[in-house]
N, C-alpha and C positions, 0 to 999 in steps of 0.2 A: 498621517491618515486618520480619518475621523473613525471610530467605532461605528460597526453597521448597528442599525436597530433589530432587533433579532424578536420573534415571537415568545420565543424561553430561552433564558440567557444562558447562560454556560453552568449556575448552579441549580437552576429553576428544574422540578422534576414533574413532566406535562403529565395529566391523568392518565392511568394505566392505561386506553385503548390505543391514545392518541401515541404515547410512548414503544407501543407493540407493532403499530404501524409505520414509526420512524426507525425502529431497531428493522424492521423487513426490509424496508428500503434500501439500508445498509449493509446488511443482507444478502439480498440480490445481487448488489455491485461490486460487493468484493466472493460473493462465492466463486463464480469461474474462476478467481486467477488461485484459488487454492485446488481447485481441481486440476490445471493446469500444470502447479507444484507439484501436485504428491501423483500425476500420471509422467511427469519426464525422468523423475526421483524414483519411480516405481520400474522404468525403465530399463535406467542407468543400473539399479541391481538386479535386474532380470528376477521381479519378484513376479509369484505368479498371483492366481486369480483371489485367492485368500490371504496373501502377502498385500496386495494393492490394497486392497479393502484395511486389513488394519492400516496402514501406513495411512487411507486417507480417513479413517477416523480420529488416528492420535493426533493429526494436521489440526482436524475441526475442533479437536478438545483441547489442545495447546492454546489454537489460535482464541478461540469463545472466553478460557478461563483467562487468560491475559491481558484481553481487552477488557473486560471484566476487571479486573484488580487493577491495570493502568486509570481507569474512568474512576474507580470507589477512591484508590490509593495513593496510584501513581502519580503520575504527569499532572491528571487530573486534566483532561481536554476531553473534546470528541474525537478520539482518535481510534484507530483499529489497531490492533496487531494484526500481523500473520506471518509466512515463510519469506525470508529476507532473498532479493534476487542474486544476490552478490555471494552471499551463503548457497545459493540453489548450483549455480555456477563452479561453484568449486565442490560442491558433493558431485555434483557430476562427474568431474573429473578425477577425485579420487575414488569413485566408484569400483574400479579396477582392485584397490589395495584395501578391500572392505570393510564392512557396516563397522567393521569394531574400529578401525583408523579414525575412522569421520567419526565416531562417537567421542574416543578420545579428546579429538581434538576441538570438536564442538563445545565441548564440557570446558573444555580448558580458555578456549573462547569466550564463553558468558563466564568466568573467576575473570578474566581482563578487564571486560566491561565493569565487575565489579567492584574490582578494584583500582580501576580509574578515580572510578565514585568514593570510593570510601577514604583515598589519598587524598581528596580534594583537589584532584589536578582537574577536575572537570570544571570548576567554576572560572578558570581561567578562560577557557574559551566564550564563556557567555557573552564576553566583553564586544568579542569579534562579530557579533551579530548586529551589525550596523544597519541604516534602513536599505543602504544600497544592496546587501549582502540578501536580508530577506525578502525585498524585494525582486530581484533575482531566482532565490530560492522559490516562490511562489510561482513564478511565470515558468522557471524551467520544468516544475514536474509538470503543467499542464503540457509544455512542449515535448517533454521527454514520451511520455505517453501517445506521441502522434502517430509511431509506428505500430503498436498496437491498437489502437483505432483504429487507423485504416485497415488492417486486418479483418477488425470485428464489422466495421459497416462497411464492407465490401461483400462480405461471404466469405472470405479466404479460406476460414475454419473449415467448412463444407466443400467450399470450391476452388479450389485452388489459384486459379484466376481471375475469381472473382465473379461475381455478378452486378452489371448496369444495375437493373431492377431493385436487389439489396440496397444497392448505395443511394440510388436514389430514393427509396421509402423508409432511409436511416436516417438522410438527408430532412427530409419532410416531418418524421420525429423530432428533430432535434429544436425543428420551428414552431410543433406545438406543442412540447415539452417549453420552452422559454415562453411563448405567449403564456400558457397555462403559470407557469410562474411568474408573468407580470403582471397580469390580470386577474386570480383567484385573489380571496380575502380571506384574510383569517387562518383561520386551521384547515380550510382545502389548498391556501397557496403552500401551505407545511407539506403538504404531500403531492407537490405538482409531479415529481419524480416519478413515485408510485402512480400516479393518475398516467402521467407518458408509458411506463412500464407494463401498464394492464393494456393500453390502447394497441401499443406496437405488441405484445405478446399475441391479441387477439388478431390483426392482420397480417402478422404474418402465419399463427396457425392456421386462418380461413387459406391464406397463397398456398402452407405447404402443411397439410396437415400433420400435428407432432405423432410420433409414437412412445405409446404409453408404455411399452413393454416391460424398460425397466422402470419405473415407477410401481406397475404393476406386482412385478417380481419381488420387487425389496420389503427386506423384512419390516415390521411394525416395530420389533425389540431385538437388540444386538449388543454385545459385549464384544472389544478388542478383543481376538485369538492369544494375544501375547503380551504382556504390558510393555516388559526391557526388552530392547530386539536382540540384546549380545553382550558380553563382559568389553568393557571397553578396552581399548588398547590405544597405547598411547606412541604412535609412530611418529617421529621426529620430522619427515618431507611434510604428512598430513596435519601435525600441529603448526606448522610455517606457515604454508597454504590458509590455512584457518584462522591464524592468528590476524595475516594480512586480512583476510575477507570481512576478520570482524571492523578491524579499521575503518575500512568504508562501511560497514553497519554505525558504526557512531557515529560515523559525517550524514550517515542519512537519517539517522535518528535526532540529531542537531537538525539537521534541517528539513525534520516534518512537524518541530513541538517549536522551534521557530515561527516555521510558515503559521501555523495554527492560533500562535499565542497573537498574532501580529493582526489578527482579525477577530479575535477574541477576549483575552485577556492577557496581558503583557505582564501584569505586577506576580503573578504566582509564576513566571515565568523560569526564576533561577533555580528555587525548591523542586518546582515541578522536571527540569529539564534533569536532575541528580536523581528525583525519585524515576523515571522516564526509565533512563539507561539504566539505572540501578536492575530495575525487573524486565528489561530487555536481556541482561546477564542472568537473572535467576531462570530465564526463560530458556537461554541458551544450555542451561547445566542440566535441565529437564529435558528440552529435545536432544541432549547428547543423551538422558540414560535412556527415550524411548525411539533413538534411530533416523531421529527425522529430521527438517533440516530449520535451522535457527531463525528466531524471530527478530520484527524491526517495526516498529511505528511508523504503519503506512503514510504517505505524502499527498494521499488525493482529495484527507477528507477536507482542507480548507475550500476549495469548490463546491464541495456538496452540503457543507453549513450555509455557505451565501446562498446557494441556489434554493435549498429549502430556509433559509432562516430561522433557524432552529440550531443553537450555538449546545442545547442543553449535552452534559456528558453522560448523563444518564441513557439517553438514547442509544449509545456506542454502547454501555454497559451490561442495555438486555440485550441488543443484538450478539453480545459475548456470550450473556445465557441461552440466548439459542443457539448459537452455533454447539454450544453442552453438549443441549439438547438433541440436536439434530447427531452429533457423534451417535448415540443411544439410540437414538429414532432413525433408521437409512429409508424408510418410506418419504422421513420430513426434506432430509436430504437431498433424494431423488426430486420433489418436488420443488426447491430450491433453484436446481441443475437446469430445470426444464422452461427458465425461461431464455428463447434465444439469443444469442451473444452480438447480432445488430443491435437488439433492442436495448441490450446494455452497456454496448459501445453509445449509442445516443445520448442515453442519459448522463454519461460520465462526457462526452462533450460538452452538455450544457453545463454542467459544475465545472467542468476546468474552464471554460469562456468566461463564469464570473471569477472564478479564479486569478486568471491574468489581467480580468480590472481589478484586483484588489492588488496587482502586482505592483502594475503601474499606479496605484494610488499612494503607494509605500513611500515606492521612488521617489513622486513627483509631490511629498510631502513637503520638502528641502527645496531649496534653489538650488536646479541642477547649474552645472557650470559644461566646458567641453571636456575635463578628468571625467565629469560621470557619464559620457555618452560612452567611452569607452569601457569603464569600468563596470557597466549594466549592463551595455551592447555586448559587445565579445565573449563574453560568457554564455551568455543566452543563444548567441549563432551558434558557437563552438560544442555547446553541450548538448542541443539540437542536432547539431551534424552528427553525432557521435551515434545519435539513436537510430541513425538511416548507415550505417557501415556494413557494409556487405558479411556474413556469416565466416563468410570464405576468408577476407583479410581477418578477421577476427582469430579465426583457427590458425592463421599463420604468426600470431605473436606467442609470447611465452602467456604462461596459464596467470601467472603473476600479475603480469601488466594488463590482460584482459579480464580480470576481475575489476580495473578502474575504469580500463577502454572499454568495455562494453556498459558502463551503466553514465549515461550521459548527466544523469542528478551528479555524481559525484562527479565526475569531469569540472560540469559546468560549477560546484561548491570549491574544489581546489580551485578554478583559477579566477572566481569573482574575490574570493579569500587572498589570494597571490596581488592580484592589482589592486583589490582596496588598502592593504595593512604593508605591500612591501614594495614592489614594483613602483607603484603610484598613488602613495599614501597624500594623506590632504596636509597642507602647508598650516601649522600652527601659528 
């Protein structure tokens, strides 16, 4: 696959405005799914109305400072951190055996990751990143993500079954969100995201007028009520649980700095992928001592670099300083929150649509043969399928195996890894 031509490259650092406006973009797209985190987590402990509130400010300072030190230090991409699902999933369920278990073992979670790293057993796997493999990895997280879509450009959030109307004016964003990225020049096509994102925020406020209330309510200046939520405790079911969850935190952390490197830069790609998980583990030892639930280099941003063209890491790195930021400030927060979640299901469909072309450009780098229609195909069906699995069969396996069954990214990573390297490896 040829490198896309990008506005500012991956080390390029665009002038402060134009920079503050790609870190908002960023922004917007990953705020709900961290409110989403720290309300089902806030939950599962039966935290009340000042428990929730710290929990979802240590989320935003975790998540800001990380992505932040990933972009200056780490990986070095435009990537995000934030709450790992696979991690969210299994604090749920030991919610029951408390904050101090899941700190434990969270803590003990990110020393794995890092000491993966520091054994050097991690540069082993680099090798396994084949085009077929990241090819793969690229198309499935746009796929993976189809059921929360439809969620968000439905209504469901609000309506539970939905609204025609929603989906069809999510629909309609989604077509001038892409024109506006094929047809802007310059530094307007950089921000066609945010251009789509003001457009739909404003029609659908005229359809349903927002309320300001809490916006209004939230403070201007805030401090965490508590920094450590508890003396950790180190329970032997909750470190198993946790130990497994991280595992699929490392398969998906390989294959979001993959997906990434594969559209961006490829040669920093073995350094960067050791510094990556390195402080995905340091990150992990930190949400154990503040209760909350562990970090993973999210998988979406290769969509939203092709889609804005803007490869630069610095972008991801002040969106890290705002989310600080915003921890401190809950007025900036509240205003963050308050764009609707069609409007941000839209825009995260046109970045995954460029996505799965840069999937398939991977793939179809090589001369495929009939080994790779299965080896690319079946994966992408099967990890796909995985994301549409009824709640209900989910809740009937053991907690163990739906920590893998319920996240279709890693599904579909073990078995494109299974048929390219063992099952049906290529004839030397």
């Amino acid at each position: 696959m040829e490198k896309p031509h990008y506005v500012y490259d991956i080390d390029d650092c665009p002038p402060l405005i134009h920079a503050f406006l790609y870190a908002l973009q960023w922004a917007i797209i990953l705020f709900p799914a961290l409110i989403i985190v720290a309300s089902l987590a806030g939950k599962a402990l039966n935290l009340d109305a000042a428990g929730e509130v710290r929990f979802f400010q240590m989320t935003l300072l975790t998540s800001g400072l990380f992505t932040a030190l990933q972009a200056f230090w780490g990986h070095r991409y435009p990537l995000l951190d934030g709450p790992a699902a696979a991690l969210l999933l299994t604090f749920i369920v030991l919610a029951p055996f408390g904050i101090e278990s899941i700190q434990g073992g969270t803590i003990l979670g990110g020393l794995f990751l890092m000491g993966i790293v520091l054994t050097g057993q991690l540069k082993k796997l680099v090798a396994f990143a084949t085009p077929n493999v990241v090819g793969v990895i690229l198309m499935l997280i746009a796929f993976t993500l189809l059921p929360h879509l439809t969620r968000t450009m439905t209504g469901m959030d609000s309506h539970p079954d939905g609204q025609p109307s929603t989906f069809f004016l999510s629909m309609a964003l989604v077509m001038v969100i892409a024109v506006l990225s094929h047809w802007l020049k310059g530094f307007l096509k950089t921000i066609a995201l945010l251009f789509g994102m003001v457009i739909g925020t404003l029609v659908f406020g005229f359809l349903t007028p927002p309320e300001w209330d809490h916006l209004m309510q939230s403070r201007w200046l805030d401090t965490p009520s508590q920094w450590i939520a508890e003396t950790p405790r180190f329970y032997w079911p909750a470190v198993i649980a946790l130990a497994t969850s991280y595992v699929a935190v490392l398969v998906n952390s390989l294959g979001s700095i993959s997906g990434i490197a594969a559209v961006t830069d490829t040669q920093r790609l073995s350094k960067g992928m050791a510094r990556g998980v390195f402080l995905n583990g340091v990150g992990g030892v930190f949400c154990g001592v503040f209760g909350i639930v562990g970090l993973v280099s999210y998988s979406m941003s290769p969509g939203v670099v092709l889609a804005n063209r803007v490869a630069s890491r610095y972008t991801t790195a002040y969106c890290g300083i705002l989310f600080v930021v915003a921890a401190f400030v809950p007025k900036l927060a509240a205003l963050l929150s308050s764009v609707p979640s069609p409007v941000v299901g839209a825009a995260l469909c046109v970045a995954m649509g460029a996505q799965v072309g840069a999937g398939l450009a991977v793939v179809a780098g090589n001369a495929l043969t009939s080994r790779d229609y299965y080896v690319v195909g079946l994966p992408v069906i099967l990890g796909t399928l995985v994301g549409f699995l009824p709640e209900a069969f989910l809740h009937s396996v053991s907690p163990g195996v739906r920590i893998f069954l319920g996240n279709g990214l890693i599904t579909g990573i073990a078995l494109v890894l299974f048929l390219e390297h063992l099952l049906m490896p290529k004839k030397k």
